[in-house]
Structure formats: structure tokens, C-alpha cells
N, C-alpha and C positions, 0 to 999 in steps of 0.2 A: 261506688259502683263496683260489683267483682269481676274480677278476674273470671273469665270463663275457661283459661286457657293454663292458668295457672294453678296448681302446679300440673304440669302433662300427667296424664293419665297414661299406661303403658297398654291400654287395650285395645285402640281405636290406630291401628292402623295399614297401611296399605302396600304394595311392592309392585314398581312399576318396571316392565325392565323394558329397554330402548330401542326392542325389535317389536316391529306389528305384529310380526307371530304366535307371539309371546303376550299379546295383549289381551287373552282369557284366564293368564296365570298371573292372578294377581293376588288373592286371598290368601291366606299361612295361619296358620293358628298359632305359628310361633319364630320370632327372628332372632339369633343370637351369633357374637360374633364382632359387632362392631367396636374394635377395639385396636389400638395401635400403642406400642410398648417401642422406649426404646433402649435401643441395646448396642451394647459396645460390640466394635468389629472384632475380630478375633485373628491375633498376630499383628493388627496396623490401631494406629491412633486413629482417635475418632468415635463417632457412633451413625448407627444407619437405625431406621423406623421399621417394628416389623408388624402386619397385618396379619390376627388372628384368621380363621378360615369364616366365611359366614356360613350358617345354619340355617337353613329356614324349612318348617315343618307343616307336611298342610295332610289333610285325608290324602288319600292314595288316589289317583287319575291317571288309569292306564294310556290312555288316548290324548294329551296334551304332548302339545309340541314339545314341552320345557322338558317333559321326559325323553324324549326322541333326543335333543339336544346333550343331554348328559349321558345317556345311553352310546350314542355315535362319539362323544369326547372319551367314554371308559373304557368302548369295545372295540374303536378303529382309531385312535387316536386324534380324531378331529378335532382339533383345539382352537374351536372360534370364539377368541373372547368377545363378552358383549357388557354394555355396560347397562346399569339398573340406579333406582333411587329406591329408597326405604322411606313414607312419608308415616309422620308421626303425625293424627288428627283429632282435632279436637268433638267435643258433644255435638256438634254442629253439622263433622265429617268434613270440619275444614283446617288448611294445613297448620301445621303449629311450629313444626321445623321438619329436619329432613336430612339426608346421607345420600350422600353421591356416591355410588361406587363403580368404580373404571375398573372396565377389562378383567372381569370375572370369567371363571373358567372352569365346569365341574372337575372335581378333585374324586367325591364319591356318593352316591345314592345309594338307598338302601328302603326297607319297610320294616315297620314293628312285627314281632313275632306274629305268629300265628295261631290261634288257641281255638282249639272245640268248647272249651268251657266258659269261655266269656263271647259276650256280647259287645263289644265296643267299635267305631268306628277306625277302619285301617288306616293308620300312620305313616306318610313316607317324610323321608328324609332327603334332601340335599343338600350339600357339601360344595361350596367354590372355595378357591383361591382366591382373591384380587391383587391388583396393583396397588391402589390406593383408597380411601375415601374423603369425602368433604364433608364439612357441618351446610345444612342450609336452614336459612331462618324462613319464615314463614311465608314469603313471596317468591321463595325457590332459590336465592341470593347466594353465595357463598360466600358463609362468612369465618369458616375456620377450614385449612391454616388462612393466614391473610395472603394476599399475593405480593411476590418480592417489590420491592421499590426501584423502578428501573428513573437511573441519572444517568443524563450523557452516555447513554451506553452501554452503563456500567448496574449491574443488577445488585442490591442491596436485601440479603433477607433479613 
């Protein structure tokens, strides 16, 4: 019997972010971004995890809340983080896994040039920060990183 699910396809998927407001801006023609590097402290022993910025790139939608929300974080410094999932979906349009990302925060927006001579539809851009993200498997789970092992009290990663 095949796999329907395997190997993921990188086209089929969706961006949910965890305010109802925000519940028309879901579609992106493009997500990048989800990556986590880590890297030694600098002057102290050790290392800390650092999160690339996410990307996500849709036509241009003057009138969307998500714009209002990056516009008021760039131009009066309103920095309401909110947190979102990235679902990766299968032929079906069901989930296949998934990214949690906490506490996003526009960094910067923008649109593709302008041109009299071409015909294409307009591109915008948005830019967050975040704090962190999760892998989720396909029931929405979190299954990367795993969660510490709490004994007696005492927290084990």
C-alpha cells in the first residue's frame, strides 16, 4: 500500500496564526525561515539556539488585519507577539506534520518592486522574529525538541 504522505511534498501548505483576526491570513505562496543554528556564547562557555527570522510571502492585501499588525509593530512600536503554526499538508489537504512558532513579532514588511513593463501579481513580504519553534507530527503533537524529564523535582533534558 503507498505511502500518500511520504515523502512531503513542499506545496500543500497552510499558516495558521492564534489570533481570530488573523484567521483570513492564511494562504503564502511562500514560507522560509524555519531553522534553528546553534551557536556558542561569545566571552562565556556554553552555547545558546539561535532562530533564523521567518519569511512568509503572499500577493499584496492592503486591507488585512496581518498588515495593520506589522505596520503598528514598524511605525509605533507595538510589539504584540502572537504565536502561529506552519502546517505541512498532504494530497488530501491533511496534516502531515507542522511548526509551532511562539511569540512572533514583525521585524519588517515590505513589496516587490514596481514595474510598468511587466504584468505579474504583487508580492509582499513579511519578516518576524520569534522566540522559538516546535516540530509537530501529524495530529498536531509536539514531537521535537522532546520535553525535559521532570524526577522528584528535578528537571532532566
Amino acid at each position: 500500500m503507498p505511502r500518500d504522505n511520504f515523502p512531503s511534498l513542499n506545496m500543500n501548505f497552510v499558516v495558521q496564526f492564534h489570533e481570530s483576526e488573523f484567521r483570513d491570513d492564511a494562504h503564502f505562496q511562500s514560507v522560509q525561515g524555519l531553522k534553528a543554528r546553534i551557536c556558542e556564547n561569545e566571552g562565556k562557555s556554553g552555547t545558546h539556539v539561535k532562530y533564523e527570522n521567518l519569511i512568509l510571502k503572499r500577493a499584496y492585501q492592503p486591507d488585512s488585519k496581518l498588515v495593520q499588525w506589522c505596520m503598528d509593530a514598524i511605525n509605533h512600536n507595538k510589539n504584540r507577539p502572537i504565536n502561529l503554526t506552519v502546517q505541512l499538508l498532504n494530497s488530501q489537504l491533511e496534516p502531515v506534520s507542522g511548526w509551532k512558532i511562539e511569540k512572533a513579532v514583525p521585524v519588517a514588511w515590505g513589496i516587490d518592486e514596481l514595474h510598468a513593463q511587466e504584468s505579474k501579481i504583487l508580492i509582499e513580504t513579511i519578516e518576524l522574529s520569534y522566540q522559538r519553534f516546535y516540530v509537530l507530527n501529524s495530529k498536531g503533537k509536539v514531537i521535537a525538541p522532546t520535553p525535559p524529564i521532570i524526577l522528584k523535582n528535578k528537571s532532566i533534558s
